[in-house]
N, C-alpha and C positions, 0 to 999 in steps of 0.2 A: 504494500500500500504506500502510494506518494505521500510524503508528509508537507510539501513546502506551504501547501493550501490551507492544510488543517481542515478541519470537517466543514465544508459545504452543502449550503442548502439554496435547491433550485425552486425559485415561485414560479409559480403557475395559476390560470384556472383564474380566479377570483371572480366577479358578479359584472362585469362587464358585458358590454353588447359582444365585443370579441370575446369570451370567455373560450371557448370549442377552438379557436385558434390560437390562442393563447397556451391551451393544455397540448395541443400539438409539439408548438416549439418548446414549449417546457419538458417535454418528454425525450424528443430528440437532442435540447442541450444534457439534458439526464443520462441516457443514454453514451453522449461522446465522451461524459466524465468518466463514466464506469469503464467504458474500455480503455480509461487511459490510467487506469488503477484509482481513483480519487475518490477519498473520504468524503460519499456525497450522499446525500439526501432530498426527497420530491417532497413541497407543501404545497398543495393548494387550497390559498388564500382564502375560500370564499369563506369561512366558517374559522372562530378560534384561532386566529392568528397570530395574534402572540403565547398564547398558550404552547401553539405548536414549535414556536420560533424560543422558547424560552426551555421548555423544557428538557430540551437537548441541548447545550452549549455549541454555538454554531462560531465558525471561525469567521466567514465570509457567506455574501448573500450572491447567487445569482438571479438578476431577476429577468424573467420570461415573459412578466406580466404585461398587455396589451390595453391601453386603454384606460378609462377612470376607474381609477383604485389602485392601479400600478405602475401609471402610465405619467400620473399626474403628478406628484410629487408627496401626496398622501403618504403611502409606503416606504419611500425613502425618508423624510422624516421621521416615521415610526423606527425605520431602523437608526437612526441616528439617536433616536432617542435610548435605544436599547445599544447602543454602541455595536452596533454589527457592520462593519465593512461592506459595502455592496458594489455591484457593477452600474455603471452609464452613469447618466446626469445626474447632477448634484439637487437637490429640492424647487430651486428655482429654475435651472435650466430644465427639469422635468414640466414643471406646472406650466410654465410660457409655452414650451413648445408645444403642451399639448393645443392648447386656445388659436385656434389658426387666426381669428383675428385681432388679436393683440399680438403676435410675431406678425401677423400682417404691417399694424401698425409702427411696430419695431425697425421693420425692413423698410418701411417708407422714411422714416425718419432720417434716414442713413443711406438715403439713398439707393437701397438696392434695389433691381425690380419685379414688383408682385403687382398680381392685376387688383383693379381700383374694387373697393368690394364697400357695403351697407352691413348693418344687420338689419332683419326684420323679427316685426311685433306684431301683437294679434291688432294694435291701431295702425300701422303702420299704412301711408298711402302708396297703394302698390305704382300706380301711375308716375310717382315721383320719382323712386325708386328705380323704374324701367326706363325716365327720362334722364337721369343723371348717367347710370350704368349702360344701357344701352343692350344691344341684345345680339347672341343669346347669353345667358347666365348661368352660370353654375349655382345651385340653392345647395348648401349644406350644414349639418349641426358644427356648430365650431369645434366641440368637445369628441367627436367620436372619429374614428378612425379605420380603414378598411373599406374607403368610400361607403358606408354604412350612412344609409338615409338619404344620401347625395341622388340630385336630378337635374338633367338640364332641363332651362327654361328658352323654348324658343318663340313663343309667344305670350304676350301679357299676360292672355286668359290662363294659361299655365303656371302662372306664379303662384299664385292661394293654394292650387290642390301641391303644388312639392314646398308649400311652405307648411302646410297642413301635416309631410308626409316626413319633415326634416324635425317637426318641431315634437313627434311621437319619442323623441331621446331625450323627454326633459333635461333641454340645455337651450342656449342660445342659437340662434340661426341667422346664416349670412348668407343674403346673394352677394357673389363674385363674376366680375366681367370675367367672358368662356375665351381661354386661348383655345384656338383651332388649332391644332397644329402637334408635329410629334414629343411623344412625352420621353422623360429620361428620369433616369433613377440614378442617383451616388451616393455609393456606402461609404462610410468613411471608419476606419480602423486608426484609433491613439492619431495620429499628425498625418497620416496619409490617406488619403480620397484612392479609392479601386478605381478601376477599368468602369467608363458609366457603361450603362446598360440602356437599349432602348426599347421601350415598349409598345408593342401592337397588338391591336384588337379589333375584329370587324363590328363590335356592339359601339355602342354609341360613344361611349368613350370606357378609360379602364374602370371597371365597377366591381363590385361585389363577385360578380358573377364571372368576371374577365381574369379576377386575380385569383380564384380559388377554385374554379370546377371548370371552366372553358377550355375546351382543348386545342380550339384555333387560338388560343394568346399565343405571339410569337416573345422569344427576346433576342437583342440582337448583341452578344457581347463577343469580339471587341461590336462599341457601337454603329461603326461605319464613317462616325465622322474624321477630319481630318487631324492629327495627332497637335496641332497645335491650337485648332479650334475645341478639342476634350479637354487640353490639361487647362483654358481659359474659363471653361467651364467647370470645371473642378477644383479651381482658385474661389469663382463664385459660390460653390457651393458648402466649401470651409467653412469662407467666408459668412453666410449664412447661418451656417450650423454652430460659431463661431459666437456668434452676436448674441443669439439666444441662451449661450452658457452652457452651451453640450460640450461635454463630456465622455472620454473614453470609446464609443461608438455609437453609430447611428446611421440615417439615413438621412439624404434632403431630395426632396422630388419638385421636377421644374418642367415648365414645357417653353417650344419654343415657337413662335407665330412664323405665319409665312416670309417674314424678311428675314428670317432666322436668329431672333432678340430673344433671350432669355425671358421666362419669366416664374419669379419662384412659388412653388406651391405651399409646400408644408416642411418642417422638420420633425422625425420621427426619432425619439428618441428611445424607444424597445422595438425597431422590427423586428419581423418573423423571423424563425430562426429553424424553421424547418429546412431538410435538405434540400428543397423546392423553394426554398424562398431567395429574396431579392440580394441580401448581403452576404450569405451564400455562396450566391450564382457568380456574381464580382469577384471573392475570393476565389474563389475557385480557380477563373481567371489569371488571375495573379498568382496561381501556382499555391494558394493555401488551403489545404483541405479541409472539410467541417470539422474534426475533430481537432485541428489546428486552432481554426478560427474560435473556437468556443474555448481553448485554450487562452488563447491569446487574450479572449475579452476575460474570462476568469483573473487575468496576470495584472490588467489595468489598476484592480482595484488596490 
């Protein structure tokens, strides 16, 4: 048995809309430990959580957790408060990130660039709304992740029912002006940004459905672009990840319009960690295996 870790414990699971995907990658970082001999342990969150986190003396935390509760900065507080070591962002680079629109508003401040976005309310005048922003729009919960709840808006009439259908994740909800154009993903491991990844999907854009059971999604890593237009974009996306106070790894996701202009989307600060998943697929790339990688985020802390 490795000792340098001391006994680790993987979060998983907890009461989030991602919870099923969250147990996924919690399973599989579980798994890469075990084969690599390491004093590790699965908790999932949803029930007695410190109970379970206390009553074994735990060295370090990895967490798997996706989304509010694990995602936000709630749990890493709690472990700070219990003095446990964890992986990724620190409390606040957690909770920002997760809010897509206060890192929206973060990223305007500073110049970087993110599409022009509202939120909306049950008074809100839609008509204003569609005249400021313009059309089509992206409607989604600011707090949830997994494009969970997300619609596009191509017509006015369209706004109410996906304001309706974003606002079922008691949280806040923002229309966002819609980039057309192809999206890209950059994981970012300790100080280096991976190989981006480009994503396709013949659904309307990448959804729920496009990231997790569609089998036409393509990815394209390397991405196709020209190696000095990637690593220009992978300055930006640091950069980004950067502002909001991430730490250790994560993700930043951006699309780019037809004159080929960046524009940033969100910063994810627990992606998926399944063997199928996005930061992964990059490592990979870059010649580090999932068992590597799960290493190597384990080492951050």
């Amino acid at each position: 048995m490795r000792t340098e870790f001391g006994k680790v414990a993987v979060l998983m699971g907890g009461n989030s809309a991602e919870r099923e995907i969250s147990r996924l990658s919690g399973q599989a970082v579980l798994a890469a430990l075990l084969r690599q001999n390491i004093d590790v342990m699965g908790i999932d969150t949803a029930h007695n959580v410190v109970a379970q986190l206390t009553e074994t003396p735990i060295d370090r935390a990895f967490i798997a957790l996706h989304g509010r509760g694990g995602e936000d900065g709630t749990i890493q507080g709690m472990l700070e408060l219990l003095r446990i070591p964890y992986t990724g962002s620190r409390v606040l680079g957690s909770a920002l990130a997760l809010d897509k629109y206060r890192t929206k508003q973060l990223w305007q401040s500073m110049g970087l660039p993110t599409p022009i976005a509202e939120l909306i309310h049950s008074n809100s005048q839609l008509p204003e709304i569609v005249a400021k922003l313009g059309l089509p729009l992206m409607v989604k919960p600011v707090l949830e992740g997994s494009s969970v709840g997300m619609c596009i808006v191509s017509h006015i009439d369209e706004l109410a029912k996906a304001y309706e259908t974003a606002s079922h994740f008691d949280c806040v909800v923002m229309a966002e002006r819609y980039i057309n154009g192809p999206e890209f993903t950059a994981a970012i491991l300790q100080d280096t940004v991976l190989p981006l990844i480009r994503l396709q999907t013949p659904r309307e854009f990448y959804d729920f459905t496009a990231k997790y059971s569609d089998t036409q999604t393509t990815y394209l890593c390397p991405c196709g672009l020209p190696p000095s237009l990637e690593k220009a974009l992978q300055d930006l996306a640091f950069s980004a990840f950067q502002s909001v106070g991430g730490e250790g790894w994560g993700r930043v996701d951006f699309l780019c319009d037809d004159a080929g202009k960046p524009w940033l989307i969100e910063v994810n600060t627990v992606p998926g960690l399944t063997d199928h998943s996005l930061v992964p697929m990059a490592a990979k790339a870059a010649n580090i295996s999932f068992d590597e990688l799960i290493l190597r985020i384990l080492a951050t802390v």
